[in-house]
N, C-alpha and C positions, 0 to 999 in steps of 0.2 A: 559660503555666503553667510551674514551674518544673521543673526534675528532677529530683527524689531519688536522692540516694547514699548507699549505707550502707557501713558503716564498715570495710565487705570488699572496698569498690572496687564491691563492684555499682551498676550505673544501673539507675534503675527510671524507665516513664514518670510523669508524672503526670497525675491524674486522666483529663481531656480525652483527652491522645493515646492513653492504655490504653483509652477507653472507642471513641475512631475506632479503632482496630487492629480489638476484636473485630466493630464496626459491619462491614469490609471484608471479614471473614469470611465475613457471613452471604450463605449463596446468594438470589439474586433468586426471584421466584415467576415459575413456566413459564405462559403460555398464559391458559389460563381459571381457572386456580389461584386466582386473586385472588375471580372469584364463588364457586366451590367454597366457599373459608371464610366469605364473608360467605352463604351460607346455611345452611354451618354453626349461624353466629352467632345467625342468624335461626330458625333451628328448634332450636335451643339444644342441638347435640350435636357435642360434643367444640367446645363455644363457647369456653371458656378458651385451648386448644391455639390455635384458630384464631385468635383476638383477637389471641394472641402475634407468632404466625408474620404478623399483617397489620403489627401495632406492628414488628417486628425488618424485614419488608421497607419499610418506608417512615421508617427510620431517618435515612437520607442526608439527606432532605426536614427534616429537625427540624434536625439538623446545621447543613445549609444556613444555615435560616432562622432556629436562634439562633446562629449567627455574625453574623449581620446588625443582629441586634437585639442581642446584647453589646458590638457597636462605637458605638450608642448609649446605653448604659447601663454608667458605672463601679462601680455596684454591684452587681453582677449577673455568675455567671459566664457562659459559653455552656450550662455542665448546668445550671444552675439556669432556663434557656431551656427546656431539652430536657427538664427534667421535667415543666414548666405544660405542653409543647406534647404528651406523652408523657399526660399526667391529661387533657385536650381531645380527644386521640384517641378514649379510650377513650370519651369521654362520647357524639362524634362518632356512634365507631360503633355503637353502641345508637339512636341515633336515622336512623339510615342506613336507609333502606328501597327495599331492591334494584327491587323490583317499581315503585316509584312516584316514582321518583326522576327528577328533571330535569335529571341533571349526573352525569359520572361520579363514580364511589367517591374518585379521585386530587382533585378539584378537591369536593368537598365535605367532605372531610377538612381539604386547604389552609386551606380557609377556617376551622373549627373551630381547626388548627391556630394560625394566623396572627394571631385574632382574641386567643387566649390571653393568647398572648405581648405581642401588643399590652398587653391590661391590664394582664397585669407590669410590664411596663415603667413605663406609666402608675404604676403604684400605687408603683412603689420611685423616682421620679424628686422630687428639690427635698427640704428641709428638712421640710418637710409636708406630709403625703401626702393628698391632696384624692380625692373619691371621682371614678370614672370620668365620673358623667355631669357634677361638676362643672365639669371637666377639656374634656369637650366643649362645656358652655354656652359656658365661656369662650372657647375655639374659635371658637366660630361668633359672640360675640362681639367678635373681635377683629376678623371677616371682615366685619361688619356696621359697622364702626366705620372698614377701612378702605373699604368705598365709602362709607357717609355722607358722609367728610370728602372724598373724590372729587366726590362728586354735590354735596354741601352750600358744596363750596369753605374751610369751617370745620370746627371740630372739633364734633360732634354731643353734641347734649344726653343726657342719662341718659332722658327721656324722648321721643326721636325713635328711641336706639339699642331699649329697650324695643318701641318700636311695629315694628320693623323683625324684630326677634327671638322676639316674638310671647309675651315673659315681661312682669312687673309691673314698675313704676318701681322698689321695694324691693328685688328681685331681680336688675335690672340693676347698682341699686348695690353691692349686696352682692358680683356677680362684678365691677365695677370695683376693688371694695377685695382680692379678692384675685388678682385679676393685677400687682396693685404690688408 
């Protein structure tokens, strides 16, 4: 991200590093602070305030992990990361159920997060942007095509990769034609 200087000699950061400075600001949450607001959330009082203070402690985490996915993706800043991952939190935590939950609040958020950012990435990657689940046929396309030609010793018909991937002959060709 570049620097901005104005024309009085001031440096200002940009974007990103203004947005980590105030990220280091914020204080951690103490103890059991973290269920505190997530039953806030759940009994919908002073849900806003807490939503906030759980999105601003688990800032670092977004940070992290769109650093990670910006160094795959040249279209794409690291905030434009932290915003999907920041809109997925919040969705997260509406769907968070303290009481019946199988996984801590940290690693079921991860996931909500992680998954976001995923798609982004997916959706702004190549000259045309193909829908997620296309994006995974062909995946498991590709994964089906190389063991065929493993097992097969040759390259595998459009109708062996079909039977293997559990879609239609029509459909198999259709994701051969656009992984080319």
């Amino acid at each position: 991200m570049p620097v901005l200087q104005h024309s009085d000699g001031d440096v200002s950061l940009g974007a990103f590093e203004q947005y980590m400075r105030e990220v280091r600001q914020t204080a951690q949450l103490a103890g059991d602070e973290e269920v505190h607001l997530l039953q806030c959330i759940a009994n919908g009082v002073d849900a806003e305030q807490a939503c906030d203070r759980l999105i601003r402690n688990y800032q670092p985490l977004m940070i992290g992990l769109a650093k990670r996915f910006a160094r795959n993706c040249k279209d794409m800043e690291p905030l434009d990361f932290i915003q999907e991952g920041n809109e997925a939190f919040l969705r997260g935590v509406q769907k968070y159920n303290l009481h019946q939950a199988d996984a801590s609040f940290g690693t079921f958020i991860f996931t909500w997060v992680r998954v976001a950012m995923h798609t982004a990435l997916w959706r702004n990657r190549g000259m045309i942007r193909l829908p997620l689940h296309k994006v995974r046929a062909i995946k498991r396309l590709r994964a089906a095509y190389d063991e065929l030609y493993i097992l097969l010793q040759r390259e595998p018909t459009a109708a062996e990769l079909a039977a293997n991937i559990g879609l239609s002959e029509w459909d198999t060709r259709e994701l051969l034609a656009l992984q080319e």
